[in-house]
Backbone bond lengths (Angstrom), bond angles and torsions (degrees), N, CA, C in turn:
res aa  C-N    CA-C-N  psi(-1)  N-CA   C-N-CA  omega(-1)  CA-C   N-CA-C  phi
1 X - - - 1.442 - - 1.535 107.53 -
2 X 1.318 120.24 140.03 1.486 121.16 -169.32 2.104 94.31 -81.79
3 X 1.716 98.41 152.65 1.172 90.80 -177.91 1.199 125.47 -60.23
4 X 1.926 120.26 -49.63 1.544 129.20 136.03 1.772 111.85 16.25
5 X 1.472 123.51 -45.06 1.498 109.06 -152.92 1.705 95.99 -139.28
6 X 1.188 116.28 24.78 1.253 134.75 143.31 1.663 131.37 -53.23
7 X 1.695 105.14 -65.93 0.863 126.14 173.12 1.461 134.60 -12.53
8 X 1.586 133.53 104.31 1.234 103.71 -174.67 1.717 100.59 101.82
9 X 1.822 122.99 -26.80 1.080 94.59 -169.96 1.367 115.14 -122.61
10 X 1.171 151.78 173.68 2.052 127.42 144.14 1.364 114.06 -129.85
11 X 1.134 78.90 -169.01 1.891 101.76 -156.14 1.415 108.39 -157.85
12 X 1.864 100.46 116.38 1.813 106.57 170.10 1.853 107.99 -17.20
13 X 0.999 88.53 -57.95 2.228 101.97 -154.50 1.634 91.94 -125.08
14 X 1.791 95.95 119.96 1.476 102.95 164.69 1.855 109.98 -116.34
15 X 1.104 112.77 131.95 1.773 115.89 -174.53 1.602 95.42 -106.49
16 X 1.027 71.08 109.48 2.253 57.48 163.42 1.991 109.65 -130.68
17 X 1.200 114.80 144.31 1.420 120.01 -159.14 1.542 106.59 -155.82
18 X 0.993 119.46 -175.86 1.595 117.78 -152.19 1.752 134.87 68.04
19 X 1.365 86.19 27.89 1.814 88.63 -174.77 1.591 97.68 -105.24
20 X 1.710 135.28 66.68 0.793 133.61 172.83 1.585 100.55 -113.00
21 X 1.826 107.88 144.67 1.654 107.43 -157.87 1.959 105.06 -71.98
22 X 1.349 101.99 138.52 1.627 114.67 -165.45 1.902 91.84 102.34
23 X 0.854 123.98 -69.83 1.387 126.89 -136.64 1.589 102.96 -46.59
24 X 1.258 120.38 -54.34 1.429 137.74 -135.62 1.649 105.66 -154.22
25 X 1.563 119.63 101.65 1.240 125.97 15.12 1.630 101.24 -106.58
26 X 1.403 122.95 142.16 1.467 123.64 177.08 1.923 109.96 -43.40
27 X 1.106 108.61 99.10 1.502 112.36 155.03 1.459 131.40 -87.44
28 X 1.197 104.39 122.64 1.722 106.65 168.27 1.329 125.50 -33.98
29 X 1.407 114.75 148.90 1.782 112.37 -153.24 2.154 80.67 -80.23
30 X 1.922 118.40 -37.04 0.938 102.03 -143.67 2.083 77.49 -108.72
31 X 1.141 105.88 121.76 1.278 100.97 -168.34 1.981 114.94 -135.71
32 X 1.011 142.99 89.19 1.617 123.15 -177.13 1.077 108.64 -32.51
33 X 1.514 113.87 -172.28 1.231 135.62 -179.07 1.949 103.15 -93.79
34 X 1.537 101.38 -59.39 1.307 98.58 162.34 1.599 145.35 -8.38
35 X 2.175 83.13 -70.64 1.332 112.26 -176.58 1.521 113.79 -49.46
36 X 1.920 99.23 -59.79 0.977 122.01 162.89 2.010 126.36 -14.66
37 X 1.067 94.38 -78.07 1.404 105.94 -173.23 1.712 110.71 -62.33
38 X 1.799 116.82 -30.65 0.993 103.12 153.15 1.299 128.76 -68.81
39 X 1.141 135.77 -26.45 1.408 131.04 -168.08 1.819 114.05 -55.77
40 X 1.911 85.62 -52.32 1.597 93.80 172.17 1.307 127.38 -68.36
41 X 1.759 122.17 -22.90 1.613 119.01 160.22 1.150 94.21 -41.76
42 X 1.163 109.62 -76.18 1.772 112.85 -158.82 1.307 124.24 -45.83
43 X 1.661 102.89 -49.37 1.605 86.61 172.08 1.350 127.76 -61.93
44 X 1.577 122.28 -35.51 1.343 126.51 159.83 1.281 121.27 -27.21
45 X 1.172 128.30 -71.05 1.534 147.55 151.54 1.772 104.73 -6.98
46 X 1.396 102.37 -50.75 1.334 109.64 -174.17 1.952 117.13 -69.38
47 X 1.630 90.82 -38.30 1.282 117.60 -150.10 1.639 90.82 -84.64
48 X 1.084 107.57 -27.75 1.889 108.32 176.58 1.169 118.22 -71.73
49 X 1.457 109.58 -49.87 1.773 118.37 161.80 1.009 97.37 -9.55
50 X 2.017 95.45 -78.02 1.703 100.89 -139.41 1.613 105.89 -67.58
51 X 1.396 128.31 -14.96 1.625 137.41 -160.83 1.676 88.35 -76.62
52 X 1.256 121.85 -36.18 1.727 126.57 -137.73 2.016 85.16 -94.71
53 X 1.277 101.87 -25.72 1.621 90.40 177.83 1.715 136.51 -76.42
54 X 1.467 97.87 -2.27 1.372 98.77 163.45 1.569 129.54 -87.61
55 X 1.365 85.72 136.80 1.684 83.00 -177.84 1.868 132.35 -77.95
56 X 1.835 82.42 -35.85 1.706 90.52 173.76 1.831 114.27 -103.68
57 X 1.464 93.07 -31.91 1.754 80.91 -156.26 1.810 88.94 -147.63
58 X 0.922 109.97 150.21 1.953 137.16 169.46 1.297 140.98 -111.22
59 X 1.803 118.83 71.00 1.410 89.10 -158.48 1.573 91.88 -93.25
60 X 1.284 95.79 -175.56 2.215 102.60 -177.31 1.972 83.91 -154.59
61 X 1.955 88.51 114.62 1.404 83.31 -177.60 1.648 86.24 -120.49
62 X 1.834 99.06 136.36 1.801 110.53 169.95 1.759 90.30 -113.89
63 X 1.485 100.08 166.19 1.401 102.81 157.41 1.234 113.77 -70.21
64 X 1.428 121.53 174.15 1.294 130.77 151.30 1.345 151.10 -70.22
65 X 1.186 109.29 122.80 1.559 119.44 -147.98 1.259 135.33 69.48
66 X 1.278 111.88 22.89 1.691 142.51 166.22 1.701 100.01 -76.06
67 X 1.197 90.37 150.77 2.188 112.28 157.78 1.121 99.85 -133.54
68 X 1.319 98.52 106.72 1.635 111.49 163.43 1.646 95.31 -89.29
69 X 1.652 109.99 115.56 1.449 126.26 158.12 1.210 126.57 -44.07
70 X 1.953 95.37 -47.78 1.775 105.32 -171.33 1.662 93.96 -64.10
71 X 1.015 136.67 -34.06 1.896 125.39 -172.65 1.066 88.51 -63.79
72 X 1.540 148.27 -45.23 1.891 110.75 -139.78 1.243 92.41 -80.41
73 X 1.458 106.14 160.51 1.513 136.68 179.25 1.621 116.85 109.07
74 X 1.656 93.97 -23.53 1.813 103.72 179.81 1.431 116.57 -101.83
75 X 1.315 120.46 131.24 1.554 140.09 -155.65 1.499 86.25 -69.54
76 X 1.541 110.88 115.88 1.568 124.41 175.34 1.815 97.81 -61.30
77 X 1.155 102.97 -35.13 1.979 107.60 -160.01 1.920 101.92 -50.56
78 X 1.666 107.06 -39.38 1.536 93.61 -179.56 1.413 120.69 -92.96
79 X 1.152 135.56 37.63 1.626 136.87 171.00 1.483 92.28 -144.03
80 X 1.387 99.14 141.36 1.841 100.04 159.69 1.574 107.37 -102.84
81 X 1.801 99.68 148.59 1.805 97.57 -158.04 1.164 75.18 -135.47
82 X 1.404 99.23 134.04 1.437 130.47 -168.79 2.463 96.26 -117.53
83 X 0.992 89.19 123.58 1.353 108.93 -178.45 1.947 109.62 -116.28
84 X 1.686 76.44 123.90 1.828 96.58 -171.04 1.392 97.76 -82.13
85 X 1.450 104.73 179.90 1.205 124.58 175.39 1.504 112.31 -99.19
């Protein structure tokens, strides 16, 4: 389910995945620095929604040895993040 259509709803167990670098969120090849940094507020904004709709449990799965950008700022201690191979 896109985070967008979350909103408004929950769920026992939220998985959320696709935070591998390029993947998520699509940035423009020709982009400021500015722009930039807004894009990721915003998606954050988005990305909390969807975190804030679980009721029991949070996982956040990246591959391994990835930095997902969109995570920093959010306290790793309340989701367990499960890392692929």
């Amino acid at each position: 389910m896109p985070f967008r259509a979350c909103k408004g709803l929950e769920f026992p167990i939220v998985v959320l995945g696709g935070f591998s670098s390029g993947n998520y969120p699509q940035i423009p090849d020709e982009i400021g620095d500015d722009a930039l940094e807004e894009l990721y507020e915003r998606e954050r904004r988005q990305l909390y929604v969807a975190m804030t709709r679980a009721m029991r449990r949070l996982s956040v799965i990246r591959p391994a040895g990835s930095e997902a950008r969109l995570l920093r700022g959010f306290d790793a201690e309340l989701w367990e993040t499960k890392v692929g191979k």
